[in-house]
Wavefront OBJ file of the C-alpha trace (Angstrom):
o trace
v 0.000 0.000 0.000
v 1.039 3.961 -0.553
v -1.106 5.214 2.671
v -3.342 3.512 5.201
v -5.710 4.929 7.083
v -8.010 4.435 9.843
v -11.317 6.011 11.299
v -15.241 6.219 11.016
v -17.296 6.895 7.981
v -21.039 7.038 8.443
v -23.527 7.461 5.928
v -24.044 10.663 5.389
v -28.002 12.086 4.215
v -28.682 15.880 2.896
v -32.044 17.057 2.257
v -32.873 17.691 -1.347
v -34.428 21.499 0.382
v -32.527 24.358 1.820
v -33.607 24.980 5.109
v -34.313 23.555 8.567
v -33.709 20.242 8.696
v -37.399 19.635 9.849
v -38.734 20.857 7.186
v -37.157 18.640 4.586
v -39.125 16.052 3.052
v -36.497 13.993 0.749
v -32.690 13.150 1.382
v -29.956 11.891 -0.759
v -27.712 9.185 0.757
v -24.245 8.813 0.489
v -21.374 8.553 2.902
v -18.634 10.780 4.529
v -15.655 10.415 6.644
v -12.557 12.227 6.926
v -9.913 9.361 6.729
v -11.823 7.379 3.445
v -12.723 10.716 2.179
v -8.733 10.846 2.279
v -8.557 7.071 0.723
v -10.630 8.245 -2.338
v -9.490 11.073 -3.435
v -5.955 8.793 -3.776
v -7.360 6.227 -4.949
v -8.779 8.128 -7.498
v -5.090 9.830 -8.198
v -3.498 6.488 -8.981
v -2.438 5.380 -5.380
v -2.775 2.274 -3.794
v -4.962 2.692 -0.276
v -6.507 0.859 2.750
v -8.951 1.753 4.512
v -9.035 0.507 8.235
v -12.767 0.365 10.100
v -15.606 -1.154 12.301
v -18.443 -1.167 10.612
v -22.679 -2.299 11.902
v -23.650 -5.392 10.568
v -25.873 -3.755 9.088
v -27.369 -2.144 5.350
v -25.816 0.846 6.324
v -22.243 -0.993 6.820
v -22.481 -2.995 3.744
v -23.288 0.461 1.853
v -20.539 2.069 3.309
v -18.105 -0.768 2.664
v -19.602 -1.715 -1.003
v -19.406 2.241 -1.681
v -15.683 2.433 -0.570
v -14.294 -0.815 -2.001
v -15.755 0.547 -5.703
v -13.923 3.590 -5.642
v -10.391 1.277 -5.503
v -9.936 1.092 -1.803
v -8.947 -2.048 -0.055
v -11.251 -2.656 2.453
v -9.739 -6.127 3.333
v -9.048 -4.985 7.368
v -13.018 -3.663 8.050
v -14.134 -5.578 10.579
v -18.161 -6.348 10.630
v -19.623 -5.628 14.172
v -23.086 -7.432 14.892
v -23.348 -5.759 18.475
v -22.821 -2.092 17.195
v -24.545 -0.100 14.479
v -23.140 1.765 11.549
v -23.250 5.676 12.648
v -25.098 8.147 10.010
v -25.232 11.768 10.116
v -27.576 14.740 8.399
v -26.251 17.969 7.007
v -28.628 20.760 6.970
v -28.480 22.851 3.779
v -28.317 26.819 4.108
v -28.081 29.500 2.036
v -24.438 30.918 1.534
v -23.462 29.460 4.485
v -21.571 26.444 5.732
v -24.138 23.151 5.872
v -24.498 22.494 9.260
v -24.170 18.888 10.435
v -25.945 16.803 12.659
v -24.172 13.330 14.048
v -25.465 10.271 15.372
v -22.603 8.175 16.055
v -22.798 6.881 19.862
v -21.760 3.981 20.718
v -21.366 2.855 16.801
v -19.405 -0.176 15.862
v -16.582 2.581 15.382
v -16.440 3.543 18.559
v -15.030 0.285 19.857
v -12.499 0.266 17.158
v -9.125 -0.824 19.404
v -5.406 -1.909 18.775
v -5.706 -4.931 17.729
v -7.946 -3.592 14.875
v -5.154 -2.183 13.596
v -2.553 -4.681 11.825
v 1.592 -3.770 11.935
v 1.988 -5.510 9.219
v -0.339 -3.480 6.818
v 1.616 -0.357 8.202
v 4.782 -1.527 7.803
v 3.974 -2.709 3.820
v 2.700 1.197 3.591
v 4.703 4.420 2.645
v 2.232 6.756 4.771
v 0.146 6.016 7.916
v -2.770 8.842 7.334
v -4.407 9.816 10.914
v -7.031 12.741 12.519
v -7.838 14.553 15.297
v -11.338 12.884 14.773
v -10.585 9.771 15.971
v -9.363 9.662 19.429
v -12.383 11.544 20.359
v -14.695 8.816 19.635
v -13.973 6.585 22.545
v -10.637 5.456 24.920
v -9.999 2.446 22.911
v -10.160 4.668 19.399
v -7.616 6.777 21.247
v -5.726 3.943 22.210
v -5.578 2.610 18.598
v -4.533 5.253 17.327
v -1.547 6.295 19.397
v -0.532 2.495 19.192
v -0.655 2.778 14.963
v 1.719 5.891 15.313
v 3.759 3.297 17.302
v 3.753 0.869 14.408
v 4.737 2.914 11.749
v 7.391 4.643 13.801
v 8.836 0.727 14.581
v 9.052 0.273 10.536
v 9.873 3.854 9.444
v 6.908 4.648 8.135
v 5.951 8.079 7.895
v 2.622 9.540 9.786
v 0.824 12.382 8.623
v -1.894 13.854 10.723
v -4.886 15.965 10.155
v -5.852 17.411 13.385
v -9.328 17.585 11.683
v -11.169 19.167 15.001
v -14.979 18.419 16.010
v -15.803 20.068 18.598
v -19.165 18.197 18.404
v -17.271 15.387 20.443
v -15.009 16.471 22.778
v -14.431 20.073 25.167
v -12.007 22.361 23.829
v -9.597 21.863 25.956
v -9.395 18.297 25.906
v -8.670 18.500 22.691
v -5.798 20.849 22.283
v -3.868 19.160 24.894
v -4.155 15.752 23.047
v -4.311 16.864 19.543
v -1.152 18.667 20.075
v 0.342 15.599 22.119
v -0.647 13.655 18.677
v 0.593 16.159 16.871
v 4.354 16.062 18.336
v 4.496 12.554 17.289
v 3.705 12.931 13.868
v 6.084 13.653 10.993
v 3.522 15.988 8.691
v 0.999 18.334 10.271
v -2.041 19.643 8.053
v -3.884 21.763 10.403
v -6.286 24.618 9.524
v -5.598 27.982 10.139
v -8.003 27.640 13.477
v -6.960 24.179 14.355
v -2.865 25.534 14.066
v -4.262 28.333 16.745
v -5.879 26.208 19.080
v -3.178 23.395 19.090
v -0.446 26.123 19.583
v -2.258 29.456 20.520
v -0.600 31.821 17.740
v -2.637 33.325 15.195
v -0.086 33.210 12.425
v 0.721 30.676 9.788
v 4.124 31.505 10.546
v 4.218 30.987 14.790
v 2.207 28.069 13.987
v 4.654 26.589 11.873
v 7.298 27.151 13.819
v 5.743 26.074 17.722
v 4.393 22.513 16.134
v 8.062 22.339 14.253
v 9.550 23.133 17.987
v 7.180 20.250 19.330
v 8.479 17.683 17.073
v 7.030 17.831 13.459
v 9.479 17.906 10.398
v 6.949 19.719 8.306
v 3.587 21.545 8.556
v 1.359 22.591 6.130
v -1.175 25.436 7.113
v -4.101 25.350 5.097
v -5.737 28.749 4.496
v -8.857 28.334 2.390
v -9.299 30.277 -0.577
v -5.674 31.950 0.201
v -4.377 28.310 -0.417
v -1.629 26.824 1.901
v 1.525 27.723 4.019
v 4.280 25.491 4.609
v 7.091 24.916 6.671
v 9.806 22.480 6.912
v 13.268 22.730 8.797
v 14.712 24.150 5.743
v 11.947 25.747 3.734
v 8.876 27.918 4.374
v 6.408 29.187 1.325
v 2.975 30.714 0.676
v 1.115 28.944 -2.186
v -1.667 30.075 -3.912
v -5.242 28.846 -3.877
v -7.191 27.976 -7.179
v -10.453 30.241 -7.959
v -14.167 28.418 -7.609
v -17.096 30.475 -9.497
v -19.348 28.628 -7.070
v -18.924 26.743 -3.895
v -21.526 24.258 -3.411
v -20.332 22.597 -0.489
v -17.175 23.305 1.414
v -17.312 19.814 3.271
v -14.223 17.481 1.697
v -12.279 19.823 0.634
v -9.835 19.516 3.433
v -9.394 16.056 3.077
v -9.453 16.845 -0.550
v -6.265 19.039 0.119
v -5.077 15.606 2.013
v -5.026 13.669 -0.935
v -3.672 15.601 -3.147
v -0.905 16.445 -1.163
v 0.063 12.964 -0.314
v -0.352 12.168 -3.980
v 1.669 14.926 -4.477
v 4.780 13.287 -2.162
v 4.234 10.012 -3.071
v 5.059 11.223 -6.772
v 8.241 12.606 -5.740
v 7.140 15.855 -5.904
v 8.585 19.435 -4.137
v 6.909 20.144 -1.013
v 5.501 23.071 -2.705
v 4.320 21.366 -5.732
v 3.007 18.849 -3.434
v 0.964 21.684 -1.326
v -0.218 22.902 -4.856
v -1.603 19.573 -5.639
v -3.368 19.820 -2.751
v -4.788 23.160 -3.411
v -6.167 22.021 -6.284
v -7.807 19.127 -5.487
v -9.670 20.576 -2.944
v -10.732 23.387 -5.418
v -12.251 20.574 -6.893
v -14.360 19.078 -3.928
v -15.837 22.630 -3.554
v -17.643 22.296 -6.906
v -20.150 19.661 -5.659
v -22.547 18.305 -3.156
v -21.778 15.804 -0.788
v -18.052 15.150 0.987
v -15.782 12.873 -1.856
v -18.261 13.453 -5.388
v -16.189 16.175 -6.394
v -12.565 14.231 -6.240
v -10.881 14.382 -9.403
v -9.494 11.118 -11.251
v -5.449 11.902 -12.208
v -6.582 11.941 -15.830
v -8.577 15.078 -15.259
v -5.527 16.671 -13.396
v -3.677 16.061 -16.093
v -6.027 16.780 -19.145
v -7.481 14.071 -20.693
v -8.742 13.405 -24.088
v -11.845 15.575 -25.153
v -14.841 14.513 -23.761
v -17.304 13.025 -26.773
v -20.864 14.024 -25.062
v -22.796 12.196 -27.892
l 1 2 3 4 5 6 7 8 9 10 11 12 13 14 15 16 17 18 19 20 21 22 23 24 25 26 27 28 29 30 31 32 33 34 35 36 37 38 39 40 41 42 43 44 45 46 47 48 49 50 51 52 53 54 55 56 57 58 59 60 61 62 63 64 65 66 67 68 69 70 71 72 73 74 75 76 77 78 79 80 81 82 83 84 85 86 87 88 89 90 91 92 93 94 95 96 97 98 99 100 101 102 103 104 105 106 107 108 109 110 111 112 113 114 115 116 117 118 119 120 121 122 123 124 125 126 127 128 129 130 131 132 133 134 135 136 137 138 139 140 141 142 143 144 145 146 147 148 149 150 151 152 153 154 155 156 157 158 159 160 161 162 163 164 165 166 167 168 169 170 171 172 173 174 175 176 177 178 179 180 181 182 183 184 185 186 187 188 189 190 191 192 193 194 195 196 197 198 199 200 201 202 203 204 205 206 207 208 209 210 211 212 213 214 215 216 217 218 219 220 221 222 223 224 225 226 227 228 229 230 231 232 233 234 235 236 237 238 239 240 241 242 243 244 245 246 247 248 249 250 251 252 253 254 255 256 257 258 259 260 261 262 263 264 265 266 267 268 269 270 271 272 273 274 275 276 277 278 279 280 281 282 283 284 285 286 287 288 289 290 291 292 293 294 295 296 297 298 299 300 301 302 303 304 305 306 307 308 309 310 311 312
């Protein structure tokens, strides 16, 4: 494998209406996750990818799984839970704003995700061990697993990138800064946002941000800034780079993990660090351009400028 990954995806509905979610009448079903949202948008670059799990034995799980294995991702490691359900969340459509989302995920099957869900071997085959913020604040034992994984790839030299990827839906503030940034020192690549870098380190520029979470540990950070693109910062190199321009933002949610992917694509091609962040900045341009969390991920030919399209 290029990159595994590990963490909960739940099927994800948004009304067809803009509006309170009480209101809405029909839904559209598909699924969302931050680390498989990751594992598409490479697999869809060229890259091989697992994608690590607990899943309800349930519809939900087998559409989650069936949806995720036919976009290229080995799914090989999920582990079927009969005792737990598969989590599903709502977003709630509003008018030039960000969707707001609505979770419920207690006590799902991947909340009892634990170590030994999470094979050394399959790390040490990989290049990158991709991990977020999201999951140790589903349960101890999804903590546990996922400071253990960081354990495994360190053992076999594999390198960890983290997304601090903050939901504040789950945990107090405060409990997450002081682990997130405990995480983070243990990591080799950092992809905060611009609010996640201040709450893990308490400065308010890309710069300071950079520079604390390179003082904690990290041999590169990469800031990312929204429409202003991406800062980043290694022991030897520091650079602004440019976003792309969207006519339209339809949904906002993905794009991170969108920047992710490309970025890791990006590194896994041996590419600059700042070609690599530019990469990223594009394919999260593209998630931006549709509905729903991992639609809008590009396939490498389309980065690259394929054939003309033949519409009939």
């Amino acid at each position: 494998m290029d990159v595994v990954t590990f963490g909960e995806t739940m099927v994800l509905f948004h009304p067809v209406s803009v509006g309170p979610l009480r209101f809405a009448a029909q839904f559209e079903k598909t699924i969302g996750g931050a680390e498989s949202n990751v594992a598409i948008g490479l697999a869809r670059l060229g890259h091989q990818v697992s994608w690590v799990s607990r899943l309800g034995d349930d519809e939900f799980g087998l559409f989650i799984r069936n949806f995720i294995r036919g976009e290229g991702v080995d799914t090989s490691h999920v582990v079927f839970d009969p005792d737990h359900p598969t989590a599903v969340f709502f977003k709630e459509r509003q008018h030039g704003k960000e969707p707001k989302v609505y979770y419920y995920r207690k006590d799902s099957a991947a909340s009892r995700l634990g170590p030994e869900d999470i094979s050394e071997e399959l790390i040490a085959g990989a290049k990158f061990l991709h991990v977020t913020g999201i999951t140790p604040a589903l349960s101890p034992s999804c903590r546990e697993a996922l400071y253990q994984a960081i354990d495994k790839a360190k053992r076999n030299q594999v390198t960890v990138v983290f997304d601090p990827n903050v939901r504040l839906k789950l945990w107090k503030k405060e409990e997450a800064r002081a682990v997130l940034a405990d995480i983070a020192s243990r990591c080799d690549i950092v992809l905060p946002g611009w609010e996640e870098g201040c709450l893990l380190t308490g400065e308010d520029s890309p710069e300071r941000i950079a520079e604390r979470l390179l003082q904690k540990g990290s041999k590169a950070v990469v800031i990312k800034l929204g429409e202003r693109g991406a800062y980043y910062a290694t022991g030897a190199e520091s650079e602004y780079v440019s976003g792309f321009s969207v006519e339209e933002i339809v949904d906002p949610i993905g794009a991170g993990d969108g920047f992710a992917a490309g970025f890791l694509s990006g590194l896994l091609r041996g590419w600059s660090y700042r070609d690599a962040v530019r990469l990223g900045n594009r394919i999260g341009a593209y998630a931006l351009t549709v509905a729903g969390d991992v639609e809008g991920y590009p396939f490498w030919s389309q980065v690259m400028g394929g054939r003309e399209e033949v519409m009939r």
